[in-house]
C-alpha positions in Angstrom: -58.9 83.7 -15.8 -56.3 85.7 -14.5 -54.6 82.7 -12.1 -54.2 81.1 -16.2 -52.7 83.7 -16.7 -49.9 83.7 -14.0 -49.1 79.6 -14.8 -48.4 80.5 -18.5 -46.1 83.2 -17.5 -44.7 80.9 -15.1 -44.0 78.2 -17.3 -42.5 80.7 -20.0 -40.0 82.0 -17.5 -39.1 78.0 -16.2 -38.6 77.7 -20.1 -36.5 80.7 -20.8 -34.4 79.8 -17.7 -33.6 75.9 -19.3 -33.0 77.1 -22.5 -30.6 80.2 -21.4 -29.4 79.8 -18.2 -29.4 75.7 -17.2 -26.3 74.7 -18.9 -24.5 77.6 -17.8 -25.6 76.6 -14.1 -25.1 73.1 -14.2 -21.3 72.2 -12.7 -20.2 69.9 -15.5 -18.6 70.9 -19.3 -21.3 70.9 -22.1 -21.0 70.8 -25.7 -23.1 70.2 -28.9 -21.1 69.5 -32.1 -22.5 69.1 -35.7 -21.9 66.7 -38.0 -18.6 67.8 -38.9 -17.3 68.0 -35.8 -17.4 71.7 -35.4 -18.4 73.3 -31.7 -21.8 75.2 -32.4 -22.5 75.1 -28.1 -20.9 75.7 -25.1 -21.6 76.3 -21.3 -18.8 78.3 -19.0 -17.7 74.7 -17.2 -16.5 74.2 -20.5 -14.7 77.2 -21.2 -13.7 77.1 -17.8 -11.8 74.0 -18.6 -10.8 73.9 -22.6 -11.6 77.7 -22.9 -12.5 79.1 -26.0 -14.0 77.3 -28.6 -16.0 79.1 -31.0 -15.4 77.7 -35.2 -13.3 75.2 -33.6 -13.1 71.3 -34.0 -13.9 69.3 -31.0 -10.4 66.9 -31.1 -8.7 70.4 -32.0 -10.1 71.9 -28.6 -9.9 68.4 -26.4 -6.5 67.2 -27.3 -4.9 69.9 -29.7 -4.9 68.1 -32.3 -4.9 68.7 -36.2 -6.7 66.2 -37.4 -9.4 63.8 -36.6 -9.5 61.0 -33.6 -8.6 57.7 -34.9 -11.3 56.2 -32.6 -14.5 58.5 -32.4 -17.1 58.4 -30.2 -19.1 61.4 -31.5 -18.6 59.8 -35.2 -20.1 56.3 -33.5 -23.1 58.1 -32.2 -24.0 60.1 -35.7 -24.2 56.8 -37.1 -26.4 55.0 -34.8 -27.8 57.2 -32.3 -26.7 55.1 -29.1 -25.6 57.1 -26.2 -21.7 56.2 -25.1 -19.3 56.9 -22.3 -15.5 56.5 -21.7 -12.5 58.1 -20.2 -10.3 60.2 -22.1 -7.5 62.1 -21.8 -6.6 65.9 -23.7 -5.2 69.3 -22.8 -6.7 72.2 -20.6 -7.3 75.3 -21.7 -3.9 76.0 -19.9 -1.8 73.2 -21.9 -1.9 70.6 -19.2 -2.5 67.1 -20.0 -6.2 66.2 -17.8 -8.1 62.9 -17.3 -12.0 63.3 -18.2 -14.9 61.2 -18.3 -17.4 62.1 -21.9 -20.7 61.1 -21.6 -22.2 61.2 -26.0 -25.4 61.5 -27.1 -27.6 62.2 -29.8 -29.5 65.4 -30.1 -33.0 63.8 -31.6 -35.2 66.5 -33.7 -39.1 66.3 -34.5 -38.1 64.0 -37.4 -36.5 61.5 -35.4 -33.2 62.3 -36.8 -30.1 63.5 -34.4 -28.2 66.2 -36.5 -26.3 67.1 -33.5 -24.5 66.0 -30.5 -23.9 66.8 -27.1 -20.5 65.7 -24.8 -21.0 66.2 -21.0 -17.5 66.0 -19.2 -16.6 65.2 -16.0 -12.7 66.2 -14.8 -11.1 63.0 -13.1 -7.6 64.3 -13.5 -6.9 64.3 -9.8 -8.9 60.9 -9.1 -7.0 59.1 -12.3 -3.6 60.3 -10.8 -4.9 59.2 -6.9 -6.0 55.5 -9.0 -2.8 55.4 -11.3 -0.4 56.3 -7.4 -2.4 53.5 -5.8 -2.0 50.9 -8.6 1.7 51.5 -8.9 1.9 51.3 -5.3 -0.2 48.4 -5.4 1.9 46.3 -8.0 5.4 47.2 -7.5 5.7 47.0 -3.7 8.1 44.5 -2.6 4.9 41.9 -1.1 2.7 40.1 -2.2 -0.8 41.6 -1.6 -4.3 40.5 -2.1 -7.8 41.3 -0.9 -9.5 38.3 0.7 -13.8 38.8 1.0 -15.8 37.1 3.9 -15.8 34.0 1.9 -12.0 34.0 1.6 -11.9 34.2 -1.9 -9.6 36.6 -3.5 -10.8 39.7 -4.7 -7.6 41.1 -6.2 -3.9 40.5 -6.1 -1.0 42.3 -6.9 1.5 41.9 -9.9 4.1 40.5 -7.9 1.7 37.8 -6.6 0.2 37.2 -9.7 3.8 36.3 -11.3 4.4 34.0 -8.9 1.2 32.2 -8.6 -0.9 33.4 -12.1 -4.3 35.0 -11.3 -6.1 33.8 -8.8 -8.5 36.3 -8.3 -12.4 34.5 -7.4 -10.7 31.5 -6.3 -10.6 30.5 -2.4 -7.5 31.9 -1.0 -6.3 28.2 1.2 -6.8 26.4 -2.3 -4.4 28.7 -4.3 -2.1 29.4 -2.3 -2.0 26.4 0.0 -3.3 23.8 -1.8 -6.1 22.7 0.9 -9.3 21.9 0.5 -10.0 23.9 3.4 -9.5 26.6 5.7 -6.5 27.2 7.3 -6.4 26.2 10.7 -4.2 29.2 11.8 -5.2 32.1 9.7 -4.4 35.4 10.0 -7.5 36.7 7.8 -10.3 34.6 10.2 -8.9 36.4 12.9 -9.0 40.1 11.2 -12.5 39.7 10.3 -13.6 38.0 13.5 -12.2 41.7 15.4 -11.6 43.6 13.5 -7.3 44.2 14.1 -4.2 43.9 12.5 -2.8 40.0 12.9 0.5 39.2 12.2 1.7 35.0 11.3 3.8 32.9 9.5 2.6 30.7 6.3 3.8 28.2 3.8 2.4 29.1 0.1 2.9 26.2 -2.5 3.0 26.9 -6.3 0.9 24.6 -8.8 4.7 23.9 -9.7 5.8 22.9 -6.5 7.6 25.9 -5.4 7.4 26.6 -1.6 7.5 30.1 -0.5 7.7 31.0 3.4 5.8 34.3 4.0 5.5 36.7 7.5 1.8 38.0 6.9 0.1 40.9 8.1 -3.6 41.1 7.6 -5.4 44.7 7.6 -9.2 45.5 7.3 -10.2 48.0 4.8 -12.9 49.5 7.0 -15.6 52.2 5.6 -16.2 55.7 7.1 -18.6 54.0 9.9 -16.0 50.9 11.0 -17.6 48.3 8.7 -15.2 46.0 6.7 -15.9 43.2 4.2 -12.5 42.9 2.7 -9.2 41.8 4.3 -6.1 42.6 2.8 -3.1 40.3 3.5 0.6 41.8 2.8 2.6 39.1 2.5 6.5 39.1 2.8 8.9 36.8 1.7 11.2 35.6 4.4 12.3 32.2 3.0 16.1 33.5 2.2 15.8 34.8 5.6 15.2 31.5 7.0 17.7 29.9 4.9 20.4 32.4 5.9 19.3 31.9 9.8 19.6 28.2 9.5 23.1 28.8 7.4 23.7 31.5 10.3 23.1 28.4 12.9 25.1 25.7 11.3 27.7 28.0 11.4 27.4 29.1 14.7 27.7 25.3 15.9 30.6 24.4 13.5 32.7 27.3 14.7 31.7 26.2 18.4 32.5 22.6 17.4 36.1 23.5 15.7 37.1 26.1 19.2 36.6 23.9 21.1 38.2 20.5 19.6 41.5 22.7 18.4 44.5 21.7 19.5 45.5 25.2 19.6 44.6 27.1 22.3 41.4 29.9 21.5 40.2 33.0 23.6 38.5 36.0 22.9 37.9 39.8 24.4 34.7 41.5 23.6 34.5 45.5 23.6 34.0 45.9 27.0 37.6 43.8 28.0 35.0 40.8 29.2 36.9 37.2 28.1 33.8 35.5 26.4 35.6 32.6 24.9 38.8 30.7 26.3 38.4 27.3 24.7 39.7 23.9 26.4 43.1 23.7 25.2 43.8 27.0 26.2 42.9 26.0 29.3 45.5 23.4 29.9 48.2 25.4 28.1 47.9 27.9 30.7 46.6 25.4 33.9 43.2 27.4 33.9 40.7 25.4 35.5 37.3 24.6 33.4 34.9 26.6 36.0 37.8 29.4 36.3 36.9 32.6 35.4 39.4 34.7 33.5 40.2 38.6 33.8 41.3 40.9 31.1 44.0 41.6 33.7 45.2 38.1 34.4 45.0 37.5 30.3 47.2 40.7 30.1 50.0 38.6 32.5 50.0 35.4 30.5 50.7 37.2 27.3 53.7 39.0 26.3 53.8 42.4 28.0 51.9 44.9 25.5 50.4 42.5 23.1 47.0 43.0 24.1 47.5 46.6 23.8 49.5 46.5 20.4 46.1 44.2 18.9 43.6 46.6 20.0 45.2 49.4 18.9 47.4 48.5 15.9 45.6 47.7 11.9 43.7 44.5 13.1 46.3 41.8 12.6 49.4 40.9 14.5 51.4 37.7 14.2 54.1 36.6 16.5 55.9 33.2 14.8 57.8 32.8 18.3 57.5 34.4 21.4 57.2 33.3 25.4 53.9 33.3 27.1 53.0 32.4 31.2 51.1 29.7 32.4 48.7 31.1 35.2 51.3 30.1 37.7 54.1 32.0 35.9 55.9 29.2 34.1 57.4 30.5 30.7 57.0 28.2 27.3 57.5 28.8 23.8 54.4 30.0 21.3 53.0 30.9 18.0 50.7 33.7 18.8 48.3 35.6 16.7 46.0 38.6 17.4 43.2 39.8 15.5 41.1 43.2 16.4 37.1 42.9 15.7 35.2 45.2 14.1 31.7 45.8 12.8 30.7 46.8 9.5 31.0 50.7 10.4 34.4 49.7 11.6 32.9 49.7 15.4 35.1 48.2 17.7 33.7 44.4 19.0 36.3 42.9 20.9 39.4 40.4 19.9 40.3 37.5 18.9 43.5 34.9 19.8 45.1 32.1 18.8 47.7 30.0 20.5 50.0 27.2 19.2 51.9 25.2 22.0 55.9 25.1 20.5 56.8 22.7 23.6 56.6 19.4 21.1 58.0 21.4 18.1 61.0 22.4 19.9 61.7 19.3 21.3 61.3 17.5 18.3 63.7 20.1 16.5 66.4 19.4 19.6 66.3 15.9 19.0 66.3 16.2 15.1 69.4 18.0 15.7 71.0 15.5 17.9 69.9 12.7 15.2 71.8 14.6 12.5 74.9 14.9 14.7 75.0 11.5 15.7 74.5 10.5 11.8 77.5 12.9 11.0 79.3 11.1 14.2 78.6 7.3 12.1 79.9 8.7 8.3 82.6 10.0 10.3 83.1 6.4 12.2 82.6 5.0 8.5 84.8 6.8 7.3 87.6 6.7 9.9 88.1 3.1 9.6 89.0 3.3 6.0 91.3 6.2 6.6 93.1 4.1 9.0 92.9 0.9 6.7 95.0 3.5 4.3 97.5 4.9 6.8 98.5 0.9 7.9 99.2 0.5 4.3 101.1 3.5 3.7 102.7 2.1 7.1 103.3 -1.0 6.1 105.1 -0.2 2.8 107.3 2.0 4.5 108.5 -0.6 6.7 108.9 -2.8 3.3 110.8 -0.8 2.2 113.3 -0.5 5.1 113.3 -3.9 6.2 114.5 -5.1 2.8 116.9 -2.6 2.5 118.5 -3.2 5.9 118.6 -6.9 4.8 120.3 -6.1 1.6 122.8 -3.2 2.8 120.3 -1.1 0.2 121.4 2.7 1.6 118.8 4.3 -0.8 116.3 1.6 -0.2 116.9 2.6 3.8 116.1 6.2 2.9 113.4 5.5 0.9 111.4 3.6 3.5 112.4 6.1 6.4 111.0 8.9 4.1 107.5 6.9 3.8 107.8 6.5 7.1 108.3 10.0 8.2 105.9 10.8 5.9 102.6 9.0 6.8 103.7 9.1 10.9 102.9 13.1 9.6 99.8 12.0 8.4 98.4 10.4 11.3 99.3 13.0 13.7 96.9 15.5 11.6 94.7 12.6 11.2 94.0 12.1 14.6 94.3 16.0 15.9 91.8 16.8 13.8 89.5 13.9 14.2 89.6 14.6 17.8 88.4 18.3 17.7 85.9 17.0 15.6 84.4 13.9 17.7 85.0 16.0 20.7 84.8 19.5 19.5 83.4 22.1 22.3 80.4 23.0 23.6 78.5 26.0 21.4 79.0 29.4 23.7 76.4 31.3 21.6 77.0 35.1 22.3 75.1 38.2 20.7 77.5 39.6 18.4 77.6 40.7 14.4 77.5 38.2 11.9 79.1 39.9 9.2 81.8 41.0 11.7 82.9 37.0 11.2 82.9 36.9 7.9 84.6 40.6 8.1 87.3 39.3 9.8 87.9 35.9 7.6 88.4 37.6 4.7 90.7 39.7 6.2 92.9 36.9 7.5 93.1 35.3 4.0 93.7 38.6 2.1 97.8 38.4 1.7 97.4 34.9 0.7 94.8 35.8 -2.0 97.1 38.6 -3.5 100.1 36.4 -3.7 98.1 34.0 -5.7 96.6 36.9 -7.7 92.9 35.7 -6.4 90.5 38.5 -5.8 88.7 38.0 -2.6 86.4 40.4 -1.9 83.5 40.4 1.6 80.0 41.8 0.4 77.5 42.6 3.2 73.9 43.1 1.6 71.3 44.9 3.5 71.1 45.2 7.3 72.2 42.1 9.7 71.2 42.2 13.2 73.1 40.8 15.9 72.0 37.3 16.8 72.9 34.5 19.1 76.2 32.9 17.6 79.1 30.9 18.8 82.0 33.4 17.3 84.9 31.2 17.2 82.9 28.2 15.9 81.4 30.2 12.8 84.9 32.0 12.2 86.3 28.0 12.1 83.6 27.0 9.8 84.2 30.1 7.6 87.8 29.6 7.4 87.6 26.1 6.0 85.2 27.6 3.4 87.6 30.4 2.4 90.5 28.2 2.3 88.8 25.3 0.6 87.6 28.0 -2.4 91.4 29.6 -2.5 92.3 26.2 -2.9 89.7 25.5 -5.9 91.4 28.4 -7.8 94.4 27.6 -7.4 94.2 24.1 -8.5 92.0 25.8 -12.1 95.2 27.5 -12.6 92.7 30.1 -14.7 92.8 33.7 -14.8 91.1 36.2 -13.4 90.1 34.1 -10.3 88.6 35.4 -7.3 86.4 34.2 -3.9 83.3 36.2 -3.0 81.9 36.3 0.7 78.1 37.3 1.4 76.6 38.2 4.9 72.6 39.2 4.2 68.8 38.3 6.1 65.8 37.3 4.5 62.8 36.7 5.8 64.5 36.0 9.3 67.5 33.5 8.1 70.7 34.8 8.6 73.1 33.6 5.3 76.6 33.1 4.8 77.8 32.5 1.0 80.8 31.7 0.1 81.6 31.4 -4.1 84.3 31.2 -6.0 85.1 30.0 -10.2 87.5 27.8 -9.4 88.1 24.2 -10.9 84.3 23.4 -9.2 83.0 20.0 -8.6 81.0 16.8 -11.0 78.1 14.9 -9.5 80.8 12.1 -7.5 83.1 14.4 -5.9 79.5 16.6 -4.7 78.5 13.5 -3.4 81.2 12.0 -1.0 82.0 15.7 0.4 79.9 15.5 3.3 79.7 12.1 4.1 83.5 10.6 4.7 87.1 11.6 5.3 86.8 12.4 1.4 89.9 14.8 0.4 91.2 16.4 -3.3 94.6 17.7 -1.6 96.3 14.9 -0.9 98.8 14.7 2.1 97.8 18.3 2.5 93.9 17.4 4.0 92.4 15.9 6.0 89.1 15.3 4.9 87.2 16.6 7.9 87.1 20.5 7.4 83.6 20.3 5.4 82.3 17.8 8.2 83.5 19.8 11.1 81.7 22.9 9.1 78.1 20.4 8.6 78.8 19.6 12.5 79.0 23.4 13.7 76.0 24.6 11.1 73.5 21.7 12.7 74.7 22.6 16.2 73.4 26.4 15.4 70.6 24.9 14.3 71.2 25.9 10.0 71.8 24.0 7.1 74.5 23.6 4.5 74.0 23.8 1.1 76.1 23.4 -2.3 76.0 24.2 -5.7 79.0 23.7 -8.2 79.8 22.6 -11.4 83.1 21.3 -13.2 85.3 24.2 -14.7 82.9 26.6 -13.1 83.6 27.1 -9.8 81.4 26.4 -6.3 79.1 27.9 -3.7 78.5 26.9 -0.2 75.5 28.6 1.6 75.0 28.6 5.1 71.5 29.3 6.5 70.6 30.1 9.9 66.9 30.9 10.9 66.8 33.1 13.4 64.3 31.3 15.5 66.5 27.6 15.4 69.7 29.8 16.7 70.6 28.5 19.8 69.7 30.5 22.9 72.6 32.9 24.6 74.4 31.1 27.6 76.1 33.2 30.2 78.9 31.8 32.3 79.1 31.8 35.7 80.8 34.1 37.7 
């Protein structure tokens, strides 16, 4: 009787426990709510997480909100008595947003009816945040990942493959992403699940649309606690604009090889460390460097103009020399273009230099005889030319002796006179025919000297000054910027000055205008040397432009000769320049003299 007595105290105890004390003991939130949604229950995992709740409603406690759920689960369960789960997400007791998982069900009474309801939560704030990380980290890595089972079908794929390919998830992983109808005879996965490593390769994937993409592929096994794997992920990197840039990389690399070493102009190069890594074949020859000779920064520093390897490596990157003199390898001297280029790398690092070489040999010799052509060609207008000057001189002649013949035959004193006045007269004429024809077929040899160009004109003007002011011409000498001396034969450029002077004093005085006047220019650009000689004289039309350089072509009568502009043309070719002339009737004239420093001819020193 009295061990009866002792269970039913027993089981009253167990039952006064559950219905006091379980909830409160069991590690999850629990809550009973009535039918309008008001909080008659709960345990202290509850308050522990929403915190108080008494004559509250439950969406007021769970999200903090004001009014009721659009979607209720509770309501659901009221109506039908089913038992639901689903994740949700509200506000802790503390005001932070949380993750939970609410397990509803109906409270069922004697009756059979369920005037209550009771929510058991489960916090999976930290393992939705740890799931959300790795999705995002999943999807928007720059790869394409998937998981690949035993049977190599694909589990799961990332976002990035997905929108490439479209979901292939459950479908063998050769077939959509290859294309085969079976396994890949190198593949990376096979060999991850047959050991159990990381395997690295190379594949081709195809799109249904044809697309190709070329992938580096790393295969990892997702192993458990205890080793054991059944799924193989594959990260899958896209290297095809890799390749294509290697293979552009490549078919520039053997271009640039193919242009060095076909140029016609000589290419070498310096790395960082001084070593000559590139001296391509017609550098060789310019300098007489054997094929199988190797070449020394040293020896490179002797060929090339003292400094210049210095003055690349340390000047802004770029250094151009339009005409200098470099050294063959056995010291012979011969004219160049020559450009230098410092290398850097993209943090401005130093990586060597680069050098080009153009042989001026040909050029020069071409220019020589290009000059020689041009004098010869003045030589024949000046041949041309001669015989008709002559023709008219014989004619003058002749009517002269007309003249006194017939009057000696007729007793004719005046006639007598008249003829020994033509006479006189055109005997004159040839005498400063043929002087000045002979300085100009035979002129001298150019004595080119280093001295100041505007110092010429300088003195030019100065020699025509009191002639100028007695004909009430201004004539004024201009020198524009600086001049550097250069290699000129004096007398020769103060001769061809001096007919340009005269020749515009002339022009003015002819116009018979006011306010006349001659202006002489000395100024460089862009290394040519320029003479300018203008003046608003009575100027020149299109015919009288056109015969001025090309015959014994005179306006001033007795008082030329017709050479002073062709002896000017002769001495500006032999100095390498040009002539040139603008003018227009009523106007006036200019004549422009250009010398380029580099054509100037080259300073000769007498002997002793």
């Amino acid at each position: 009787m009295g061990k009866k007595t002792d269970k039913a105290s027993s089981n009253s105890d167990l039952e006064k426990y559950i219905n006091k004390r379980l909830f409160d003991t069991i590690p999850l939130g629990i809550a009973v709510i009535d039918p309008d949604y008001n909080l008659v229950y709960a345990n202290k995992a509850f308050e522990q997480l929403f915190g108080s709740w008494g004559n509250r409603k439950c969406y007021h406690v769970y999200k903090s909100r004001e009014d009721m759920c659009s979607y209720c689960e509770s309501a659901m369960t009221l109506k039908d008595g089913l038992p639901r789960a689903n994740e949700e997400a509200g506000y802790d007791k503390n005001g932070r947003h949380i993750h939970y998982l609410q397990h509803t069900a109906p409270i069922i009474d004697d009756d059979g009816n369920f005037p209550y309801v009771i929510h058991i939560f489960t916090n999976i704030t930290e393992a939705t945040q740890i799931r959300d990380e790795h999705e995002v980290l999943f999807d928007q890595v720059p790869c394409n990942i998937l998981l690949i089972d035993r049977n190599f079908r694909i589990v799961k794929a990332n976002k990035r493959l997905t929108d490439w390919l479209g979901d292939p998830e459950g479908a063998y992983c050769f077939e959509s992403l290859k294309g085969l109808k079976h396994k890949c005879t190198e593949c990376t996965a096979r060999q991850t699940f047959a050991d159990g490593r990381i395997h690295t390769g190379y594949h081709v994937w195809k799109s249904s649309e044809g697309k190709t993409l070329h992938l580096h592929v790393i295969t990892i096994p997702l192993k458990r606690a205890d080793g054991s794997f059944d799924l193989v992920m594959e990260m899958a990197v896209d290297v095809t604009q890799t390749l294509k840039l290697q293979d552009g990389l490549k078919f520039a690399h053997r271009f640039l090889e193919t242009v060095i070493s076909t140029s016609m102009d000589g290419i070498f190069a310096v790395n960082e460390k001084g070593k000559v890594t590139i001296f391509n074949p017609a550098a060789r020859k310019f300098f007489n460097i054997k094929d199988n000779q190797v070449i020394s920064r040293e020896e490179l520093a002797g060929i090339l103009p003292k400094g210049f390897l210095n003055q690349v490596s340390e000047g802004p990157g770029h250094v151009y020399l339009p005409e200098t003199e470099v050294k063959t390898i056995d010291g012979e001297t011969f004219p160049v273009r020559l450009v230098g280029n410092k290398l850097q790398r993209s943090d401005d690092s130093p990586l060597g230099m680069a050098f080009s070489v153009q042989d001026l040999r040909e050029i020069k010799q071409l220019e020589k005889e290009k000059l020689e052509a041009e004098r010869l060609a003045a030589v024949g207008h000046t041949v041309a030319g001669l015989s008709h000057g002559v023709k008219n001189l014989i004619t003058a002649l002749e009517g002269g002796m007309y003249m006194l013949n017939s009057g000696l035959s007729k007793g004719n004193i005046e006639r007598i006179q008249k003829g020994l006045e033509m006479l006189m007269r055109n005997i004159e004429r040839i005498s400063i025919f043929v002087k000045t024809f002979l300085s100009f077929s035979k002129g001298r040899e150019i004595q080119a000297k280093i001295c100041d160009p505007a110092a010429i004109a300088k003195e030019v003007v100065e020699l025509y000054e009191v002639k100028a002011d007695e004909l009430g011409i201004v004539l004024t000498n201009e020198k524009i910027g600086d001049v550097p001396p250069a290699p000129i034969d004096y007398e020769s450029m103060h001769e061809c000055l001096t007919n340009l002077v005269g020749n515009a004093i002339d022009a003015c005085q002819v116009s018979n205008g006011d306010s006349c006047y001659v202006a002489v220019r000395t100024f460089e650009k862009n290394g040519i040397i320029t003479y300018e000689v203008s003046d608003n004289g009575c100027g020149m039309d299109y015919e009288v432009k056109k015969k001025v350089f090309t015959t014994f072509f005179t306006t001033k009568g007795l008082g030329g000769s017709g050479l002073g502009l062709l002896m000017t043309k002769k001495i500006v070719q032999e100095h390498g320049g040009k002539i040139e002339l603008e003018s227009k009737p009523g106007q006036g004239t200019t004549f422009r003299i250009k010398f380029p420093r580099s054509r100037l001819p080259k300073v000769i020193e007498k002997e002793a």
